[in-house]
C-alpha positions in Angstrom: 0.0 0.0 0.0 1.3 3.0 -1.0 0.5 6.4 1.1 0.1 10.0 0.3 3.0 10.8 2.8 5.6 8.3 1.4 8.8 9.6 1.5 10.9 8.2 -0.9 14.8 8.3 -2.0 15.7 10.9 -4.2 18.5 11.0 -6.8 20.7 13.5 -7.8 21.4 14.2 -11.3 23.5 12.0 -13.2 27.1 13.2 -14.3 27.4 12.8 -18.0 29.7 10.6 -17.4 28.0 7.2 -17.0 30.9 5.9 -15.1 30.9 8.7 -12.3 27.7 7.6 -10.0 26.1 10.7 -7.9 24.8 10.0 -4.2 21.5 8.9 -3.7 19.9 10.1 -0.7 16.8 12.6 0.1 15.6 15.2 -2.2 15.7 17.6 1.2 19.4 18.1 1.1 21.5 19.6 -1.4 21.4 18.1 -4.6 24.5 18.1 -6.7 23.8 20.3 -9.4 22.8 23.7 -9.1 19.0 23.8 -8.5 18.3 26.2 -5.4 18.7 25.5 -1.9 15.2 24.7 0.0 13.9 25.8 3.2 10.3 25.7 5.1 8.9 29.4 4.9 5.2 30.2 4.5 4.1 30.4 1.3 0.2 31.6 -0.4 -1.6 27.8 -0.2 -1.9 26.6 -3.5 -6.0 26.8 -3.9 -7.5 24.8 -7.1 -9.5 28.0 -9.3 -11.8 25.0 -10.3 -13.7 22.6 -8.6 -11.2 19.3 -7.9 -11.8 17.7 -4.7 -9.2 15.1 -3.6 -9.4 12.7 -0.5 -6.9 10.4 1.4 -8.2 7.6 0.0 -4.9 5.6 -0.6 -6.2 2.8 -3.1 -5.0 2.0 -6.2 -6.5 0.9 -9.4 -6.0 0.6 -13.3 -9.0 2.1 -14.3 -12.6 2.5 -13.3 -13.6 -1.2 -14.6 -11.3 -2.8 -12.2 -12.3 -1.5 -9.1 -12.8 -5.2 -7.9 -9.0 -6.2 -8.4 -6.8 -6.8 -5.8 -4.2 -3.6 -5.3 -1.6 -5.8 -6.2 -2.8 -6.3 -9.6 -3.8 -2.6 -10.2 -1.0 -1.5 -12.2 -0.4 -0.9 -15.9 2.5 -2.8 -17.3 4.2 -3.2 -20.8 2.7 -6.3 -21.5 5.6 -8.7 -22.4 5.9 -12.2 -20.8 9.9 -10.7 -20.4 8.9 -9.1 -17.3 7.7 -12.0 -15.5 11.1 -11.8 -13.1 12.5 -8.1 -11.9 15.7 -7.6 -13.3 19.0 -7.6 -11.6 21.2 -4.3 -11.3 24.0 -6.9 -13.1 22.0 -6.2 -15.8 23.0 -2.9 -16.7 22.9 -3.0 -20.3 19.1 -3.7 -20.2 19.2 -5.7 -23.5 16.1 -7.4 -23.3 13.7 -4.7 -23.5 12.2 -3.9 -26.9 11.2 -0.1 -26.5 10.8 1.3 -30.6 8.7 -1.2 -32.9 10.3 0.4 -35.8 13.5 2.8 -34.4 15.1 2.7 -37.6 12.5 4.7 -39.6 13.1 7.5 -37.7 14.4 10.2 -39.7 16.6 13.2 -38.2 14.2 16.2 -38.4 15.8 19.9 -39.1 14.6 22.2 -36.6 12.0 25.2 -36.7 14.1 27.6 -36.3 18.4 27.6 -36.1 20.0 28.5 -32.7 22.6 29.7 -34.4 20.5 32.4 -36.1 19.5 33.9 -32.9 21.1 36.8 -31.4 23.7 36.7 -28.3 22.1 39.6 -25.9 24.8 38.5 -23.5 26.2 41.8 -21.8 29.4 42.8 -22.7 32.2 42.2 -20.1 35.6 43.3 -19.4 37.2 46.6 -20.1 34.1 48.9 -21.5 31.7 46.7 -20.4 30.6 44.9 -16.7 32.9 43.1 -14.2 32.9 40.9 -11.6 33.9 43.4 -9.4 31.0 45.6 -10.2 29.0 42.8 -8.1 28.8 42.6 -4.3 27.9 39.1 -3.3 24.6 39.0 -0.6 23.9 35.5 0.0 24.3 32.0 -1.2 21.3 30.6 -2.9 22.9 26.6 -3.4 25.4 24.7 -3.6 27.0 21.6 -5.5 29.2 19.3 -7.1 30.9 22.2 -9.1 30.4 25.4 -7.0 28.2 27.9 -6.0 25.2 30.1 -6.8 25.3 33.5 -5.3 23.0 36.3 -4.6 24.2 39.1 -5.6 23.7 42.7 -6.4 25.1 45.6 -8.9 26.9 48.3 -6.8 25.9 50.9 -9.1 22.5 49.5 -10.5 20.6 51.7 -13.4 17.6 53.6 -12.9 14.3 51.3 -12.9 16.9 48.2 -13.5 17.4 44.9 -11.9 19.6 45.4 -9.1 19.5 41.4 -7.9 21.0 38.7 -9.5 22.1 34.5 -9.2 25.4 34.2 -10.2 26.2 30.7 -10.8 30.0 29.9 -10.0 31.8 26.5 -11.9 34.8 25.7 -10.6 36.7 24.6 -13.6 39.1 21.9 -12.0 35.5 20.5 -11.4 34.2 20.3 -14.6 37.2 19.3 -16.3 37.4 15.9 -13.7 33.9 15.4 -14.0 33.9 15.8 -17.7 31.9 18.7 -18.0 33.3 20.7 -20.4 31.4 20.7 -23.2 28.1 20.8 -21.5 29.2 23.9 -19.3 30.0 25.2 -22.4 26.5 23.9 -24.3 25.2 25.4 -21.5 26.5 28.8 -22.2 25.6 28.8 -25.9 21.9 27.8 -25.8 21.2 30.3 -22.6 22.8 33.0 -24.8 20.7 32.8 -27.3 17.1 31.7 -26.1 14.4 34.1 -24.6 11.5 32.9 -23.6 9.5 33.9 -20.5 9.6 30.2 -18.7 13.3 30.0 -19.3 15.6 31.6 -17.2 17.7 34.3 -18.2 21.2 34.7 -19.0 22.9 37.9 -18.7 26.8 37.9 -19.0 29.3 35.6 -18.0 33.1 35.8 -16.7 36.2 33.7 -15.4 39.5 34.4 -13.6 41.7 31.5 -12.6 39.8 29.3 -10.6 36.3 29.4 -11.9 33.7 30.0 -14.7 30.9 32.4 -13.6 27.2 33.0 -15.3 25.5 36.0 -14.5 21.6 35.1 -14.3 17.7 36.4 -13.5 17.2 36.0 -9.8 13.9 33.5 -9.0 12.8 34.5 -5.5 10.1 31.6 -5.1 12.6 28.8 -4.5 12.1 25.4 -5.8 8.3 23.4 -7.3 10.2 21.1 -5.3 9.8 22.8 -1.9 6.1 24.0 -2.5 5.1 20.6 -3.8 6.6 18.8 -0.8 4.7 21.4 1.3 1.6 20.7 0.0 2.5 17.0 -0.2 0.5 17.3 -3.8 -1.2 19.6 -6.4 -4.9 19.7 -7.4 -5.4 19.0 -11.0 -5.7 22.6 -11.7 -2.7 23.6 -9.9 -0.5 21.3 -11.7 -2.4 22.2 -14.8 -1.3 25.5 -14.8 2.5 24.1 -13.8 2.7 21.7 -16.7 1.1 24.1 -19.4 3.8 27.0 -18.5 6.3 23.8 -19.1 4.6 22.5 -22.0 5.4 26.1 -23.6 8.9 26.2 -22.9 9.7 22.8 -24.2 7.4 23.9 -27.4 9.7 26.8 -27.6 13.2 25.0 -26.4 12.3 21.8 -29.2 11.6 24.5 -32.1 15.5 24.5 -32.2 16.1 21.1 -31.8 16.9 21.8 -28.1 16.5 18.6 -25.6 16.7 19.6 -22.3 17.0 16.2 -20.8 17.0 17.7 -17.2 12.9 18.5 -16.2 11.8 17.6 -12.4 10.5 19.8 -9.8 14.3 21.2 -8.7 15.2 22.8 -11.7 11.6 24.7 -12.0 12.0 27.9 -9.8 9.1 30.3 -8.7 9.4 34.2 -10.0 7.6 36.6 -7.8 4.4 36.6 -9.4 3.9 32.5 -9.0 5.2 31.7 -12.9 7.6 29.0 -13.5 11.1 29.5 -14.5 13.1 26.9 -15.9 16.7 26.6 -14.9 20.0 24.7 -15.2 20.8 24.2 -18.6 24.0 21.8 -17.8 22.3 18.4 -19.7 20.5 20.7 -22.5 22.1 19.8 -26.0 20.8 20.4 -29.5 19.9 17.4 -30.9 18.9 16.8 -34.6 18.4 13.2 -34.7 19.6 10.9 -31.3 22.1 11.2 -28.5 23.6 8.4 -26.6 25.2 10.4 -23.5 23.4 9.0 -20.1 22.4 11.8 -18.1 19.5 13.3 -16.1 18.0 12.0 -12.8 17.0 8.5 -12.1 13.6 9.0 -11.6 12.9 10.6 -15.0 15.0 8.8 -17.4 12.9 7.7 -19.9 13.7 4.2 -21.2 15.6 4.8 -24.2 18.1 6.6 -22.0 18.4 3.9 -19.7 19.4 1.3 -22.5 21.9 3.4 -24.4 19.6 3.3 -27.3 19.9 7.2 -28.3 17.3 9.5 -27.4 16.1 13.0 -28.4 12.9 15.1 -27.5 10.6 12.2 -26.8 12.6 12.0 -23.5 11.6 15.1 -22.2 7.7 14.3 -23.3 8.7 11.2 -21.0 9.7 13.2 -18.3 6.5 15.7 -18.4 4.6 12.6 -17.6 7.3 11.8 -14.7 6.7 15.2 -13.4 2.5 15.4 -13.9 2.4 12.0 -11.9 4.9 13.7 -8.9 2.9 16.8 -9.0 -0.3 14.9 -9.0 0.3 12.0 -6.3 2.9 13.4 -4.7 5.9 11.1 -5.3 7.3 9.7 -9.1 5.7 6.8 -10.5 9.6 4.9 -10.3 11.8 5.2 -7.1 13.7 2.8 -5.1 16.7 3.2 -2.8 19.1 2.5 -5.8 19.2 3.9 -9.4 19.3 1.0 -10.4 16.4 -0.5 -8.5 14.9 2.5 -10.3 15.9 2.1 -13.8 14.3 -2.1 -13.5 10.9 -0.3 -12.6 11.3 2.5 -15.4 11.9 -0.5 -17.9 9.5 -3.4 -16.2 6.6 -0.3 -16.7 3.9 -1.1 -14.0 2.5 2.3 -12.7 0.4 2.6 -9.6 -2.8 4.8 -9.8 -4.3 6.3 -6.8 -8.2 6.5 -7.0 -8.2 10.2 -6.4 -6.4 10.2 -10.0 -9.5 10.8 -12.5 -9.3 9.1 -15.7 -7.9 12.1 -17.9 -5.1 12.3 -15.7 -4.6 8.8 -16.2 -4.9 9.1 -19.9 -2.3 11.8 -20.6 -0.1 10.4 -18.3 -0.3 7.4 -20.0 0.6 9.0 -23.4 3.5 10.5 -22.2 4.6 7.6 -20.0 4.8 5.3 -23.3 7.7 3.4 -23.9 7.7 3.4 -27.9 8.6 6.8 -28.5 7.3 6.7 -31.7 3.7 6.3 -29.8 4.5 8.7 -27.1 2.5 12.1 -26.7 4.4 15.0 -28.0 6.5 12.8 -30.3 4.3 11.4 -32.8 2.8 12.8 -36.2 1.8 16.3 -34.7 4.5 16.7 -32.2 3.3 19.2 -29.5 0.2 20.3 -31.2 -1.3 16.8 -29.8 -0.2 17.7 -26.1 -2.1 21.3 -26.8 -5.1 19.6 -28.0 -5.1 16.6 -25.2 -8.6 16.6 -23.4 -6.4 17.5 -20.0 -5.6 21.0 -21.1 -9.4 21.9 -22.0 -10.4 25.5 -21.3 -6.2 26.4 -20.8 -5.9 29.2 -22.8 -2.2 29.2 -24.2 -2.0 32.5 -25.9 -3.0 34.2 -22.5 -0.6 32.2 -20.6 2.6 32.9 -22.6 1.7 36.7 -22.1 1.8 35.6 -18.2 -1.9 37.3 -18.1 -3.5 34.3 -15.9 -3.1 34.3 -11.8 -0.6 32.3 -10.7 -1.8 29.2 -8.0 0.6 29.8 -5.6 2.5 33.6 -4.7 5.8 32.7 -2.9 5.8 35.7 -0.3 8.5 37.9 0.2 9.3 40.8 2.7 11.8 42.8 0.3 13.0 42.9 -3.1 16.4 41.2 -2.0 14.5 38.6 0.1 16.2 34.9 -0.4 13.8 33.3 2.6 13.1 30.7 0.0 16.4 29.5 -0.2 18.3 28.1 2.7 21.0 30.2 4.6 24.1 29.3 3.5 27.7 30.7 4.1 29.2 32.7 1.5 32.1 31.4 0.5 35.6 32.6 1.5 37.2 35.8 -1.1 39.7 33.0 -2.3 37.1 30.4 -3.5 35.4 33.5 -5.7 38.6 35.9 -6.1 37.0 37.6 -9.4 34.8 39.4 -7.6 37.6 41.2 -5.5 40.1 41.5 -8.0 41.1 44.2 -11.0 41.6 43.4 -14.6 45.0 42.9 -15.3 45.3 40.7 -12.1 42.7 38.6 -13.8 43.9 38.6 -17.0 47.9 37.5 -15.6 45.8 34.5 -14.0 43.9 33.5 -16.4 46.7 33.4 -19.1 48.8 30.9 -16.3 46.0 28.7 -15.9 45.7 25.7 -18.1 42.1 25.3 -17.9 41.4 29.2 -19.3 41.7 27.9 -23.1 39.0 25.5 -22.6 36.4 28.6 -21.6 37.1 31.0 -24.7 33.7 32.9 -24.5 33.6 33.3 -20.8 
């Protein structure tokens, strides 16, 4: 039996490199990439605009015409006599399960629209433009495997402009152990180049000789993660309005061929007026046809990324399903103590359904959850235009919500304009972990032309 206030094991995200395994422990510490920091503070109760009661009713079922099952049998499964025994962890490479019925017919599809078209509206830095010492740091908003993100604010901020920023902080012995080159520098490239009002903004970024720094939009509502686990889980309405704002950006983010292979509840942040922001870029790669790189977080690999069979787009559509269960029930439809105990579920398919789950939730779940990603929702014939037309999103109107002209479900409270009391308080790091910040040009320029790792970072 499962309950409503199950708390389960939660993964970190993956390194790119499949060899380097992250800790596995509780999503209530720190995880190890560079989602925000979490902490309890009251926030405006997320009410349903619409009328969906829920109870703590904590049966399961497969659908309506099975109420007389026993729970144990309530479960969808791929249907395959394979998955008769759980797998083992031994077996890693996952060979026996058959996920595309016809993967080779896939085509590689040119995007919408070229990244490479779009324009930088990165600031410019250095002599003539800003610094790192123009920047006092306030606060530190998270921490992780590679660094820091700081709060921190321009000393001699423009009339009517932002005067609070996150500055992210990479330091680059770090990535270069942890392989993380490239996708810092991925990273970099796609942020410079998108806008869109879900996606978190990137501003201007530096280095000196120990680290890479990203100057980025301050999101004062801390992590979907904390509010969700605060409400232990959403109405339909509430995570309605959540999954449409995500729907959009990965409408927007997959018109250039951009998979962000990174989507769960840490890595959406809360602006002041309730709208969702997404953040951390560090997986997001364009991808014209299939990539084979394992990364992400256990719970929301989909399974084509598990087997090393290349994946694209479809595996964020998987991971939108991922997320709509977690926001719905309160907890993903895979976990287990291990990532690997996770990845067997993920691949074996069975899905538990709680009865306050109505049948529409089921359904578009189910779409997404699919394992042939030629069948999945958001990744067949019409692409996103069938997720927009699903019978979930009836009555959302799309045009409105892109202009952010509908009232957010939940308005993260804050006392001040430089309020962080949705992050934890953490200490800010010592001058010589961050020496940019404190140091004149030339100095920075002498260290970076000493240190071996500068001529990996060329744009920073």
């Amino acid at each position: 039996m499962h309950s409503n206030n199950i708390s389960f094991p939660r993964s970190t995200s993956l390194p790119t490199d499949s060899h380097v395994a992250a800790p596995y422990h509780r999503g209530y510490t720190l995880k190890q990439d560079f989602s925000m920091s979490r902490k309890a503070t009251p926030i405006t109760p997320p009410l349903s605009p619409g009328h969906s009661e829920s109870s703590d009713d904590d049966d399961y079922l497969l659908d309506e015409d099975m109420n007389g099952e026993d729970e144990e049998d309530c479960v969808d499964s791929q249907e395959n006599d394979q998955f008769a025994q759980p797998l083992t962890p031994a077996q890693s490479d996952f060979s026996g399960m058959q996920i595309d019925t016809h993967p080779s017919e896939e085509q590689p599809q040119p995007p919408l629209h070229l990244l490479e078209n779009e324009r930088v509206h990165l600031q410019p830095t250095g002599p003539g433009g800003i610094r790192l010492s123009d920047f006092e740091v306030r606060g530190t908003l998270g921490t992780g495997t590679f660094g820091h993100v700081l709060l921190v604010r321009h000393k001699s901020p423009q009339p009517h402009s932002t005067q609070l920023f996150a500055m992210k902080v990479l330091r680059k012995t770090k990535i270069s152990m942890l392989h993380q080159i490239e996708h810092v520098k991925a990273e970099r490239y796609i942020l410079a180049r998108v806008h869109h009002p879900f996606v978190v903004d990137l501003f201007a970024t530096f280095q000196d000789g120990l680290n890479v720094y990203m100057l980025m939009s301050y999101i004062p509502g801390g992590e979907l993660f904390t509010h969700l686990r605060r409400a232990q889980r959403f109405t339909p309405d509430v995570t309605r309005f959540y999954l449409s704002t995500i729907v959009l950006a990965l409408r927007y983010l997959h018109s250039f061929n951009i998979v962000y292979r990174d989507l769960k509840p840490e890595n959406l942040l809360l602006d002041a007026r309730g709208y969702l922001r997404l953040t951390d870029f560090g997986f997001a790669k364009v991808v014209d046809d299939r990539t084979w790189t394992l990364c992400g977080t256990p719970e929301y690999l989909a399974p084509e990324v598990i087997q090393s069979d290349g994946h694209g787009k479809a595996a964020d559509w998987w991971a939108c399903g991922v997320l709509c269960y977690e926001m719905l029930v309160g907890y993903p439809p895979f976990f287990d103590e291990t990532p690997y105990g996770i990845y067997e579920k993920i691949l074996v398919g069975e899905v538990y359904w709680p009865r306050t789950l109505d049948r529409l939730s089921r359904d578009l779940i189910r779409g997404f959850l699919n394992p042939d990603r030629s069948k999945r929702l958001g990744n067949v014939n019409n692409g996103v235009q069938d997720v927009l037309q699903h019978s979930w999103f009836r009555g959302v109107d799309w045009e409105a919500l892109e202009r952010r002209e509908i009232n957010a479900p939940i308005i993260p409270r804050a006392s001040s304009t430089d309020d962080a009391g949705n992050f934890l308080s953490l200490p800010i790091p010592p001058p010589e972990d961050i020496p940019g910040f404190f140091q004149d040009d030339a100095t920075i320029a002498a260290q970076i032309r000493s240190d071996m790792l500068s001529y990996h970072f060329p744009d920073f």
